[in-house]
C-alpha positions as CSV (number, residue, x, y, z in Angstrom):
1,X,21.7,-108.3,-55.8
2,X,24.7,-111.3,-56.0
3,X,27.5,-109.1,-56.1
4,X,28.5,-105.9,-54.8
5,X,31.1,-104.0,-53.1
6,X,28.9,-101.5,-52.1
7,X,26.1,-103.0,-49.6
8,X,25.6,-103.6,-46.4
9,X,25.9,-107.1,-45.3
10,X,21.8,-108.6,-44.6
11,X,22.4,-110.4,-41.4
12,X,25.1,-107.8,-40.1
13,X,23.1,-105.0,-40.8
14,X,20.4,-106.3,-38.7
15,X,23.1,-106.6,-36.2
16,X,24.5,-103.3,-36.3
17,X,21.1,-101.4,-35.9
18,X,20.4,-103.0,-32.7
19,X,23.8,-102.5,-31.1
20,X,23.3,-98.5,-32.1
21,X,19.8,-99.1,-30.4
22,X,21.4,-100.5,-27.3
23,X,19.4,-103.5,-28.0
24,X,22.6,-105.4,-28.1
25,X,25.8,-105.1,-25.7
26,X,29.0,-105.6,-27.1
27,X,32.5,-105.7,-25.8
28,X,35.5,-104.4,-27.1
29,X,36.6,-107.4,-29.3
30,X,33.4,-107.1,-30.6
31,X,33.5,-103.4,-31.4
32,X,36.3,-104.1,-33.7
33,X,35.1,-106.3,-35.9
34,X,32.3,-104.4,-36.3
35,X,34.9,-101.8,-37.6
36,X,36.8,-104.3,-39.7
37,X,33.7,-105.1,-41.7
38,X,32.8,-101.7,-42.1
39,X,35.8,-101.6,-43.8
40,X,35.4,-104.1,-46.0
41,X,32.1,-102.6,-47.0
42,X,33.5,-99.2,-47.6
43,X,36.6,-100.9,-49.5
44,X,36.0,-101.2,-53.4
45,X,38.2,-104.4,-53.4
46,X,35.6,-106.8,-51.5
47,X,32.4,-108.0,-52.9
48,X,29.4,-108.9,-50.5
49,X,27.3,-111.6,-52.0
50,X,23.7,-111.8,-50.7
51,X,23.2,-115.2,-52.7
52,X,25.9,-116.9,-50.5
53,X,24.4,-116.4,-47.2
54,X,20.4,-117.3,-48.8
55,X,21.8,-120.3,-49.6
56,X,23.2,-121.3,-46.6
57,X,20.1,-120.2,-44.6
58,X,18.1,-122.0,-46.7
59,X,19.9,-125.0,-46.8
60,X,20.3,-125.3,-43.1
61,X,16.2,-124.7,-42.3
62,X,15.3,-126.9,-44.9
63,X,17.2,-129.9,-44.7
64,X,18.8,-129.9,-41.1
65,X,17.2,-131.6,-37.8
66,X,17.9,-131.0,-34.6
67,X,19.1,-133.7,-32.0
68,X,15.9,-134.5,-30.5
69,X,14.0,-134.2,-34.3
70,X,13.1,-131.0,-33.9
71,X,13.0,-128.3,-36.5
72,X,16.2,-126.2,-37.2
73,X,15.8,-122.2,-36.6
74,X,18.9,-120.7,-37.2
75,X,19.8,-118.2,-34.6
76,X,20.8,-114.7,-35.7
77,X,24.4,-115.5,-34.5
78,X,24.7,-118.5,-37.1
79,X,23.3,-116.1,-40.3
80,X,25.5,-112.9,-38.5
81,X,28.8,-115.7,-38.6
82,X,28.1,-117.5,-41.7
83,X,27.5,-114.4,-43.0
84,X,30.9,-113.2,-42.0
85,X,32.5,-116.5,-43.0
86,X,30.8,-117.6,-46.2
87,X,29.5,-114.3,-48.0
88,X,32.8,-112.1,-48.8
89,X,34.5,-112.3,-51.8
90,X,37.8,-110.9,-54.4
91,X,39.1,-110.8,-57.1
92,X,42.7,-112.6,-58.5
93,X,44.8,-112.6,-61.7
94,X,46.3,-115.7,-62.1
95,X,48.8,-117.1,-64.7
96,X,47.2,-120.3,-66.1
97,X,48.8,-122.6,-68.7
98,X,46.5,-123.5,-71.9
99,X,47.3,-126.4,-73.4
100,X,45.0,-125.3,-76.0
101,X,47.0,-122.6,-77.4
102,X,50.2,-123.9,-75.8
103,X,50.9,-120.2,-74.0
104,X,50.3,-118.9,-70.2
105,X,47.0,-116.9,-70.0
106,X,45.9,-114.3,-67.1
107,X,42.5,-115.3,-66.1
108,X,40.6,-113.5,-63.5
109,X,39.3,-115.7,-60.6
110,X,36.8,-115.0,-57.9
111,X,37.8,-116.3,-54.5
112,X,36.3,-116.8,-51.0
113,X,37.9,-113.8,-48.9
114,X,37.3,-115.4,-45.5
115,X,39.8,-118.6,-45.0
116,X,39.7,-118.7,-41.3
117,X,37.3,-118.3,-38.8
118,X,37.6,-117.8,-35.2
119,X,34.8,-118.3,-32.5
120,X,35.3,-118.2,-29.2
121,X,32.1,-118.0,-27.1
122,X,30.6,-119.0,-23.6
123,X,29.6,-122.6,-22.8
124,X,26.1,-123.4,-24.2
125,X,25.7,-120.7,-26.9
126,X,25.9,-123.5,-29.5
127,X,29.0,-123.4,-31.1
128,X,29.0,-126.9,-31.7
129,X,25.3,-126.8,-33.5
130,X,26.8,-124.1,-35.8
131,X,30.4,-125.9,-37.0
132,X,27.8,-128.7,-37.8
133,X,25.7,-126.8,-40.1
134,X,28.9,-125.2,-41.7
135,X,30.1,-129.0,-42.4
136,X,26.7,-130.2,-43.9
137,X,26.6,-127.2,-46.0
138,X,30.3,-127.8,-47.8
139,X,29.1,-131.8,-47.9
140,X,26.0,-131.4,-49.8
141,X,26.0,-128.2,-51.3
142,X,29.7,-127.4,-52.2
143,X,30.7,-130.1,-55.0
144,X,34.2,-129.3,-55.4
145,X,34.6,-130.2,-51.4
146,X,36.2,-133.9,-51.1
147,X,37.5,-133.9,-47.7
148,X,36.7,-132.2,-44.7
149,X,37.9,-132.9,-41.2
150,X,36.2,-132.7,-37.4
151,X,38.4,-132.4,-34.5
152,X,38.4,-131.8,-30.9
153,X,40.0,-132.8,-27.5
154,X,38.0,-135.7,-27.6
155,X,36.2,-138.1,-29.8
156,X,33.6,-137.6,-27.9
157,X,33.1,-133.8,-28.4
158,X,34.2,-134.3,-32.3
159,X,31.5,-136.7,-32.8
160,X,28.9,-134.2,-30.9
161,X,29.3,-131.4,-34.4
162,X,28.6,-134.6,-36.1
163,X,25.1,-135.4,-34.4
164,X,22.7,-132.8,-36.1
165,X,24.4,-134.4,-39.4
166,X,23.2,-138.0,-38.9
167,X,20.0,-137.0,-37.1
168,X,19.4,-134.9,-40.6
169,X,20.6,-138.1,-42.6
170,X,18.8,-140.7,-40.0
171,X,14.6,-138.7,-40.4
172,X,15.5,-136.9,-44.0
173,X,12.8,-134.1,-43.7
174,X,14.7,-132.0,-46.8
175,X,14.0,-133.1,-50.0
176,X,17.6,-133.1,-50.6
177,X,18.3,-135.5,-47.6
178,X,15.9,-137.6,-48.5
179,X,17.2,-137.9,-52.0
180,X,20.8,-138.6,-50.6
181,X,19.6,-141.2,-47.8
182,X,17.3,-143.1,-49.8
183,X,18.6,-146.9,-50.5
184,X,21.0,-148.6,-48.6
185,X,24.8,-148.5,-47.9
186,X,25.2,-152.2,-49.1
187,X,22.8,-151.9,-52.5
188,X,24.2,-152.3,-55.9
189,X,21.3,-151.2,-57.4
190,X,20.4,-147.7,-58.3
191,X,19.0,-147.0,-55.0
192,X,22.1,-147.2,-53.3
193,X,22.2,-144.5,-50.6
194,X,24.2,-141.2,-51.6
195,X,24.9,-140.1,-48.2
196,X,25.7,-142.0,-45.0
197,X,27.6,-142.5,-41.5
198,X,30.6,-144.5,-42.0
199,X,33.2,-145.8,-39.2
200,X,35.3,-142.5,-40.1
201,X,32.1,-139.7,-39.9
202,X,29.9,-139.0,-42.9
203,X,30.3,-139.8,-46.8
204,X,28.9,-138.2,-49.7
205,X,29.2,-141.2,-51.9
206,X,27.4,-139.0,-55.1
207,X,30.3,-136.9,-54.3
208,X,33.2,-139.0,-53.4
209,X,33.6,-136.6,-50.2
210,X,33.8,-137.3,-46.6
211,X,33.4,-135.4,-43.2
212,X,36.1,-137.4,-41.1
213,X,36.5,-137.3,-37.2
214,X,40.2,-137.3,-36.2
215,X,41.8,-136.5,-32.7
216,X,43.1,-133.5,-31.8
217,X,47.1,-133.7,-32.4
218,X,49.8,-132.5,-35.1
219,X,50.6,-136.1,-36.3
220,X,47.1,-137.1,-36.9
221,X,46.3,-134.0,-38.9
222,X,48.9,-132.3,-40.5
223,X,49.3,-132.3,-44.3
224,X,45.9,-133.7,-45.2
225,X,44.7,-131.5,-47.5
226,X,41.3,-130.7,-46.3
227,X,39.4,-128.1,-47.8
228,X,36.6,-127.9,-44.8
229,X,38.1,-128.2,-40.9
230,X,36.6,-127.4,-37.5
231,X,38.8,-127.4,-34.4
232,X,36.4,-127.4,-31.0
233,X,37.7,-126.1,-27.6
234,X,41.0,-125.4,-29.5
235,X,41.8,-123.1,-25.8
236,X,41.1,-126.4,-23.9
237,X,44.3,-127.1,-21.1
238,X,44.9,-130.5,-23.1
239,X,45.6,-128.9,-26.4
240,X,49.2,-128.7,-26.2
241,X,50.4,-128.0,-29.6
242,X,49.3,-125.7,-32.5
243,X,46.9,-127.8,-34.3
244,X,45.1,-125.1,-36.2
245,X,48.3,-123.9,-38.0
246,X,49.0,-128.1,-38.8
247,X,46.0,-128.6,-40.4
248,X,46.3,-124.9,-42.5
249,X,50.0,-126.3,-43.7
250,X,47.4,-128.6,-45.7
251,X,44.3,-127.1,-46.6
252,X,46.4,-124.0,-48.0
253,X,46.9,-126.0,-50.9
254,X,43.1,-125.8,-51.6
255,X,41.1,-123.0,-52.9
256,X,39.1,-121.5,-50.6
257,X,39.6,-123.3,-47.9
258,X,37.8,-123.0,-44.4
259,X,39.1,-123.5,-41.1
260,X,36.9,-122.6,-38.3
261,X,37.6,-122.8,-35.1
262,X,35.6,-122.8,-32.0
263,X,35.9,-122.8,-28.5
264,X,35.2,-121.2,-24.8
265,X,37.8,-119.2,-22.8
266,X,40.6,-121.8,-21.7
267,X,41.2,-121.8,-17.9
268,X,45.3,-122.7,-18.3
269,X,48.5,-120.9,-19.1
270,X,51.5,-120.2,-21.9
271,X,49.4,-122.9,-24.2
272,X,49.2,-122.2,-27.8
273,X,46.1,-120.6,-27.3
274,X,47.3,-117.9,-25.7
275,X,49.7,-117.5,-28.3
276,X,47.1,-117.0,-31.2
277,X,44.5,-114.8,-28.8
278,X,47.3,-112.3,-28.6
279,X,47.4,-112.6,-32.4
280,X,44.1,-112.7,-32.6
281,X,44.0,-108.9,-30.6
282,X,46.6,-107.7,-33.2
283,X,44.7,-108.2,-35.9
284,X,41.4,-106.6,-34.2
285,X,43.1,-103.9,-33.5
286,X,44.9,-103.5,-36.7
287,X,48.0,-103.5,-35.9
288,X,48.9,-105.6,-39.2
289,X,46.0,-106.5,-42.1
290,X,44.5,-109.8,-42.9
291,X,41.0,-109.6,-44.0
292,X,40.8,-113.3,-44.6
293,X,40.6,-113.7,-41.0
294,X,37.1,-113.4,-39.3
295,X,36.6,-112.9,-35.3
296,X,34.1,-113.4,-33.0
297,X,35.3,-113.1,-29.6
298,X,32.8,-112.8,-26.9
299,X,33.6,-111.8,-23.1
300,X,32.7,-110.0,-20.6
301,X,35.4,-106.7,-20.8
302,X,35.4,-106.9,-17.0
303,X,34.8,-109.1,-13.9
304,X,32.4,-106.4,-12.1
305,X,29.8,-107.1,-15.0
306,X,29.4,-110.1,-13.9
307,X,26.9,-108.4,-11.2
308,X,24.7,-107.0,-14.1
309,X,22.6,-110.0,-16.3
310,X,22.0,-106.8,-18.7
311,X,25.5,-107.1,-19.6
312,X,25.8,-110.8,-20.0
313,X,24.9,-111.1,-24.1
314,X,28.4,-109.9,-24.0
315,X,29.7,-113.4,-23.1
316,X,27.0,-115.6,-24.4
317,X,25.2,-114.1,-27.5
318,X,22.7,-116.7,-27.4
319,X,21.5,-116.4,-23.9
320,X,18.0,-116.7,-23.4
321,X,17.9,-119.0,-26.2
322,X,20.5,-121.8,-25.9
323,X,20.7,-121.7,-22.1
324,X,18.5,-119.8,-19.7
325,X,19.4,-116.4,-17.8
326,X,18.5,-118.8,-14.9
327,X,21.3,-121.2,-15.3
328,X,23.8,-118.0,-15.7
329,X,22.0,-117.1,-12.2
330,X,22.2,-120.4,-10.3
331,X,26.2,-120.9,-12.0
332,X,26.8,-117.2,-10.1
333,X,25.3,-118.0,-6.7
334,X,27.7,-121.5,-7.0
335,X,30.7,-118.9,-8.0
336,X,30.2,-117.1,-4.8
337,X,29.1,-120.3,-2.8
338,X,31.8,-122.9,-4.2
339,X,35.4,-120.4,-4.8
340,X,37.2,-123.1,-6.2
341,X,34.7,-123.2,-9.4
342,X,34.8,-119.8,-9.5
343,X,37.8,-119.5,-12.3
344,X,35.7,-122.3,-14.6
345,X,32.4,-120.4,-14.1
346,X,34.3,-116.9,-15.2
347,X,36.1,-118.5,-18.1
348,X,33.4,-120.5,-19.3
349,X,30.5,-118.9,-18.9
350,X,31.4,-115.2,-18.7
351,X,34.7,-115.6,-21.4
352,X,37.0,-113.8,-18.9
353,X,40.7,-115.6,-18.6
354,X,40.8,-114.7,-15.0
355,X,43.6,-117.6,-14.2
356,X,44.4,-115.3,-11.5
357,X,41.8,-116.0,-9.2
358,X,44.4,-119.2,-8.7
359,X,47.0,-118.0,-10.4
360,X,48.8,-115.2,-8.7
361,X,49.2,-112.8,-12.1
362,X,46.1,-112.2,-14.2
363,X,46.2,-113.0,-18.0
364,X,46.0,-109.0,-18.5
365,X,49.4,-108.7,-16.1
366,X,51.3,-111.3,-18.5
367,X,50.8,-109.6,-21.9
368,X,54.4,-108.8,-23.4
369,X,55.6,-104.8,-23.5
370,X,56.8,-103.2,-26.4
371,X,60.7,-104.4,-26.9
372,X,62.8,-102.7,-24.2
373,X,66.7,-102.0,-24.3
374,X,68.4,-101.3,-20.6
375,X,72.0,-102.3,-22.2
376,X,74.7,-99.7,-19.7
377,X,72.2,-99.0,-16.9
378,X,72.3,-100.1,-13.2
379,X,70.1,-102.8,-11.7
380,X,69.1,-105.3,-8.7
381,X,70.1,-109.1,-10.0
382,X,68.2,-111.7,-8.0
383,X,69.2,-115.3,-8.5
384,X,66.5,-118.5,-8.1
385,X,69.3,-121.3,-7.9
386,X,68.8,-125.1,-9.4
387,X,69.7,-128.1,-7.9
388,X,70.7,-131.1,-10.7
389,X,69.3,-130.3,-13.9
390,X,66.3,-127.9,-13.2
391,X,66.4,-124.1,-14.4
392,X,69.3,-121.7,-12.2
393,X,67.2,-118.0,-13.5
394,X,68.4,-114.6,-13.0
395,X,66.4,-111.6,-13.0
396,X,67.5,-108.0,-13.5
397,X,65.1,-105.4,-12.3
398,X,66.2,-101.6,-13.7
399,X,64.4,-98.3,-11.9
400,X,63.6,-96.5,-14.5
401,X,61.8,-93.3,-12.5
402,X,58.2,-92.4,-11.8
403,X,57.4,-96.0,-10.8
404,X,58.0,-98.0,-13.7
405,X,60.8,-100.9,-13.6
406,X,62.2,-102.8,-16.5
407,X,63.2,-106.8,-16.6
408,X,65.0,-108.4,-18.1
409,X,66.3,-112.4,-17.4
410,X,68.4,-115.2,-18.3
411,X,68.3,-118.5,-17.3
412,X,70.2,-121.5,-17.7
413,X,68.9,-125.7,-18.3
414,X,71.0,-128.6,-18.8
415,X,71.1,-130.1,-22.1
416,X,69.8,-133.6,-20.4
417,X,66.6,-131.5,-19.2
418,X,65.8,-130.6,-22.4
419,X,65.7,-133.7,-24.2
420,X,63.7,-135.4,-21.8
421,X,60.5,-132.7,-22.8
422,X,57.7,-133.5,-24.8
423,X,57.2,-132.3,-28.1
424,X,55.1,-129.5,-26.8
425,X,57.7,-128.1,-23.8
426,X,60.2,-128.7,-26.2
427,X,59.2,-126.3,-28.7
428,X,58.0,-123.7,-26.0
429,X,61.8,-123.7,-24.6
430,X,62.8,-123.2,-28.0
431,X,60.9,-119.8,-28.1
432,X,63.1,-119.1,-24.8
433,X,66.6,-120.4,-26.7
434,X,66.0,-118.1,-29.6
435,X,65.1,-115.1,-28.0
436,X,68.3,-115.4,-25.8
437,X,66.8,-115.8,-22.3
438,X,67.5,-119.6,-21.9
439,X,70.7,-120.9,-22.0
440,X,71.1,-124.8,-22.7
441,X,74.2,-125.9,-21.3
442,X,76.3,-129.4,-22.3
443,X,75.6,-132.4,-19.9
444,X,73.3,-133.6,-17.4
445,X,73.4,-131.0,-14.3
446,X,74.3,-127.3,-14.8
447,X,77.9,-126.5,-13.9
448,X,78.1,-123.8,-11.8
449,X,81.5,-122.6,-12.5
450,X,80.5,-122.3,-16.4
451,X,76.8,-120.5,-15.6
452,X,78.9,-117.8,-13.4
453,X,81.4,-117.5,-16.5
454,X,78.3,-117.1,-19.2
455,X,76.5,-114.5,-16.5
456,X,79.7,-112.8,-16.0
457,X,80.0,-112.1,-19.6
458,X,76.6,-111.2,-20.3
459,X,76.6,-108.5,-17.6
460,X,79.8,-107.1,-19.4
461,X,78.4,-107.4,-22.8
462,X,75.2,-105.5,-21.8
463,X,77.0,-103.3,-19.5
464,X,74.8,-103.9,-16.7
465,X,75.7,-102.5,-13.2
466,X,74.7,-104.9,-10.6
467,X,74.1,-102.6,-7.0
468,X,72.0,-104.9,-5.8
469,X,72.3,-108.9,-5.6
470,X,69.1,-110.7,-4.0
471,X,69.6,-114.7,-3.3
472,X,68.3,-117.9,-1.6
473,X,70.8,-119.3,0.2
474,X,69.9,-122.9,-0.8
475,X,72.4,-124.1,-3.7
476,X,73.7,-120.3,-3.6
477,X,77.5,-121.5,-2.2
478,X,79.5,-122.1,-5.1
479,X,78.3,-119.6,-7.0
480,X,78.3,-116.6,-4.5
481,X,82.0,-117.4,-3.5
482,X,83.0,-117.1,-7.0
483,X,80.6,-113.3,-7.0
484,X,82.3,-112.2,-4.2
485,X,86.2,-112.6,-5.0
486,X,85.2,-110.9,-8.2
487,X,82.8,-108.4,-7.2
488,X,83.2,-107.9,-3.3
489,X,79.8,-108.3,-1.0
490,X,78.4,-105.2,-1.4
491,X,74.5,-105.1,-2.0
492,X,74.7,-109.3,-1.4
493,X,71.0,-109.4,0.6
494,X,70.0,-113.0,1.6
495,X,66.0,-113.5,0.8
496,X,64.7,-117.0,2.6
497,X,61.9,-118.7,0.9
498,X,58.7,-118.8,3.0
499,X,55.6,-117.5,3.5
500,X,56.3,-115.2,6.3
501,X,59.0,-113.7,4.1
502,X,57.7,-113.7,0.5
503,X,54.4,-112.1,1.5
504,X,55.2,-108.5,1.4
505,X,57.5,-108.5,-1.5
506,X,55.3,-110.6,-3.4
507,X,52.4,-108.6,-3.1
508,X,54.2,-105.4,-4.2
509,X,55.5,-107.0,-7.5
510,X,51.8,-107.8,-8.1
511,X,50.5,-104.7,-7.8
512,X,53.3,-103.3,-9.6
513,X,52.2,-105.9,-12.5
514,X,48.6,-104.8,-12.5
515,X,49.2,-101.4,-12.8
516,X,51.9,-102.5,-16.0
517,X,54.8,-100.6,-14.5
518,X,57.1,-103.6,-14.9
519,X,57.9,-103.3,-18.7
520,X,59.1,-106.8,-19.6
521,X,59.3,-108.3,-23.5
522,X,60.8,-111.7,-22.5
523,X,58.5,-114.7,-23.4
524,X,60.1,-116.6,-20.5
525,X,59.2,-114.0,-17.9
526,X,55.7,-114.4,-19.5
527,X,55.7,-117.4,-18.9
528,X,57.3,-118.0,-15.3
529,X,54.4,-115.1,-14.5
530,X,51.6,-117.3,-16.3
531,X,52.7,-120.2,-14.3
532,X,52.9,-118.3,-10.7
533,X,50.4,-118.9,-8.0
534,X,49.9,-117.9,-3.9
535,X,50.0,-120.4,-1.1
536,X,48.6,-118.4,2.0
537,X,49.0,-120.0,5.2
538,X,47.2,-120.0,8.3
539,X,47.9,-116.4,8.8
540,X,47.4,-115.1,5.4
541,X,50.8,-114.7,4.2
542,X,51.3,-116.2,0.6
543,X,53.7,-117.6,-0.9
544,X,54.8,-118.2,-4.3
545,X,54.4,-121.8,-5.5
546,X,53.4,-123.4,-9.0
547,X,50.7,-126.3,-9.8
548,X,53.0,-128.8,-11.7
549,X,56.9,-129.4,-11.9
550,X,56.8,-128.4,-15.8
551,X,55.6,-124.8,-15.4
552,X,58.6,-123.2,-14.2
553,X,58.4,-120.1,-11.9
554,X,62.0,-119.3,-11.3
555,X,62.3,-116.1,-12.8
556,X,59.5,-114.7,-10.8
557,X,61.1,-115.9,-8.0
558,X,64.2,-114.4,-8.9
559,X,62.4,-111.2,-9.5
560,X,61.3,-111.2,-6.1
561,X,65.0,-111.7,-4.5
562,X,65.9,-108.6,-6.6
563,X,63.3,-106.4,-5.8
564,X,64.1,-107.5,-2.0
565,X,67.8,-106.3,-2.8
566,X,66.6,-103.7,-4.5
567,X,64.4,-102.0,-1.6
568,X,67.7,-102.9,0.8
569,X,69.7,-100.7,-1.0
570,X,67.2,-98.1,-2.7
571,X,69.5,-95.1,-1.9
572,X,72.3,-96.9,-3.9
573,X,70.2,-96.1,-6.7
574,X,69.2,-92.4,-6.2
């Protein structure tokens, strides 16, 4: 067949019949990218190319080993992605000098449609097994590939997509391995070895290309120019700063480039992989077009199926075949037996970012609203005071009727603060700095005087009337002496931190954040929420409290104080 913008794809076909059968469970991520290739197959713009995805499957089963020497069987989830990945193409007019004729010429090009692939899959479905094959295949195969790049958290995990390579290079079964691993590295003679492990990863000395192993950071990988790049466990609490979109500043100079990236649910907050999940839901959900984009995101759609095995090919496609329904059985007993493993066992084996089970908001309660406008309405104000050169946050919360509540926020850091972050932080509070809700004020502490004047003037700019002001005492002296000459002590409600006082309150902005009735569009709430856990003490009143001194909660707090005010004088509102 080769080309054809009319057929369905082999190995997604396959697929597609047995998720109609109910062979096959599938979540909702799932769902739609079934629909976005159904798209590209009814679109006369894309070309499916059988030959692409034979080669690779033959390639991979006849030259590859396993790790213990076995034979490689590709798994139906390898063709179905590979598939996705390497068998889609278009077609480009491009402007192309000819030195021939000395004139520009329009020449039409056929390009590789997919540029970026994202996998995100329970622990032990193989993910690692199947970044290796794609690597081998652009080393041997693909002539025009120089440079390709392996990276991860760790050396350690980089080097483990390597293994399957050098086991395949190490016992040569293919006749195409055994052509390139013949000789040795050191010969000079015509037996030479054509493909080898080097200090750096693998080279393709017939080629003059190169898989290399790097770490996992912006310095060590942006710019390289790389036309082949797998990131593992990219959602991984240590990944700090965007390394996918580094290493694409680079390889976008390349034709048809490949990035794919791989990893299981991430178990932490507000890091960059949150950031290109939610992304990654736009585009599945179509609210903007990229077609060059391919995703695979498998998870559970909710914690309750964790109670039905039936449902558990939803998380781990491979179950039954890369890891045993009996370890998924023994790792849910443990959830049950062991709580405080429970938020790795979701996350990694079910794919469910369920950071709430420690964290006091859930991922789903975090997710941004629509942007909101409450400019000339009236509101509770609740205040979370610094001491030194921490945050001073204010919260407004604005009934809006029939339940729901808006929020907005500003807070306020000392320019000292700031320059003491890492690179990472630092470019996280500059998200807050340019959408206005933090405020970076000159020298080492916050001046009080000066954060009253700036609060003062945003109230009047937005025209925001406060009936209600919520506060902690603590710090709260020269701040609500200047408030109360100006604005009198009306609606001034003092809200102690502590368990025994922060329980109720606390509880009823959480269940006003699960049912989505607080409409907020403030990247810093999201991220004060995404940082927010419950302390309970010995009588089960909670808290709210945070893990580590660099993931600020102090606009949840202040939310708090203001919905206290708020409830204090509810008939000032009416």
């Amino acid at each position: 067949m080769v080309l054809s913008n009319t057929a369905v794809p082999i190995e997604y076909g396959k697929f597609r019949e047995q998720v109609i059968r109910g062979e096959i469970p599938v979540n909702s991520e799932i769902s739609m990218q079934m629909n976005r290739i159904d798209f590209l197959i009814e679109s006369p713009d894309y070309y499916y190319d059988d030959e692409a995805i034979r080669g690779y499957v033959q390639f991979c089963e006849n030259e590859l080993t396993l790790a213990d020497g076995g034979d490689l069987h590709l798994l139906p989830t390898f063709k179905l992605w590979a598939e996705d990945l390497l068998a889609w193409f278009y077609f480009v007019d491009e402007k192309v000098w000819n030195p021939r004729l000395k004139r520009y010429e329009i020449i039409t090009k056929k390009k590789r449609l997919v540029n970026k692939q994202y996998l995100i899959v329970a622990r032990g479905a193989a993910k690692s097994m199947y970044a290796s094959t794609i690597q081998a295949y652009f080393l041997t195969i693909d002539t025009s590939t120089t440079h390709q790049i392996v990276t991860a958290p760790t050396m350690k995990q980089a080097n483990e997509t390597m293994s399957p390579i050098r086991t395949a290079i190490s016992r040569a079964r293919g006749p195409l391995f055994e052509f390139l691993s013949e000789g040795s590295i050191h010969s000079n003679t015509w037996s030479k070895v054509k493909l080898a492990s080097t200090k750096e990863g693998i080279q393709n000395f017939l080629t003059n290309s190169k898989i290399e192993v790097r770490t996992m950071s912006i310095d060590k990988l942006q710019g390289l120019g790389s036309k082949v790049n797998s990131v593992d466990e990219w959602l991984s609490g240590r990944v700090k700063e965007d390394v996918i979109g580094a290493l694409e500043q680079g390889a976008s100079k390349v034709d048809d480039y490949v990035i794919l990236a791989t990893s299981s649910e991430g178990t932490t907050r507000n890091g960059v992989g949150d950031t290109i999940k939610l992304e990654l839901q736009d585009i599945l959900r179509g609210d903007y077009f990229d077609p060059h984009t391919s995703i695979w995101h498998y998870r559970l759609d909710d914690t309750t199926e964790v109670a039905y095995p039936e449902m558990w090919l939803k998380a781990n496609p491979n179950l039954g075949a890369t890891v045993s329904y009996e370890t998924y059985e023994k790792e849910v007993n443990r959830m049950e037996a062991v709580p405080s493993e429970r938020n790795d066992i979701l996350a990694k084996r079910f794919g469910i970012p369920v950071e709430g089970a420690s964290y006091f908001f859930t991922y789903e309660d975090t997710l941004l609203h629509r942007p909101q406008n409450f400019e000339n309405m009236v509101c509770a104000m609740g205040a979370d005071l610094s001491q030194g050169d921490d945050f001073t946050a204010f919260t407004f919360l604005f009934p809006l009727g029939n339940g729901y509540f808006g929020v907005k926020t500003r807070s306020y850091v000392s320019e000292l603060k700031v320059r003491k972050l890492d690179a990472a932080m630092r470019q996280k509070y500059q998200e807050f700095i340019d959408e206005g809700s933090l405020i970076v004020m000159d020298g080492a502490v916050l001046d009080m005087v000066e954060v009253y004047r700036d609060l003062d003037d945003h109230l009047l700019e937005k025209q925001y009337t406060v009936m209600a002001f919520g506060y902690d005492p603590y710090n709260a002296k020269e701040l609500l002496e200047q408030w109360t000459r100006e604005h009198g002590d009306y609606g001034l409600t003092v809200v102690r931190q502590g368990a025994r006082t922060e329980s109720v309150p606390l509880g009823e902005i959480g269940n006003l954040a699960a049912e989505r009735l607080l409409l907020f569009d403030e990247e810093l709430m999201k991220f004060a929420m995404g940082n927010s856990i419950a302390v309970e003490d010995t009588n089960g009143n909670r808290k709210l409290s945070k893990k580590r001194d660099s993931e600020k909660i102090d606009n949840v707090a202040a939310l708090l104080d203001a919905w206290v005010a708020y409830k204090r004088f509810q008939e000032a509102f009416e």
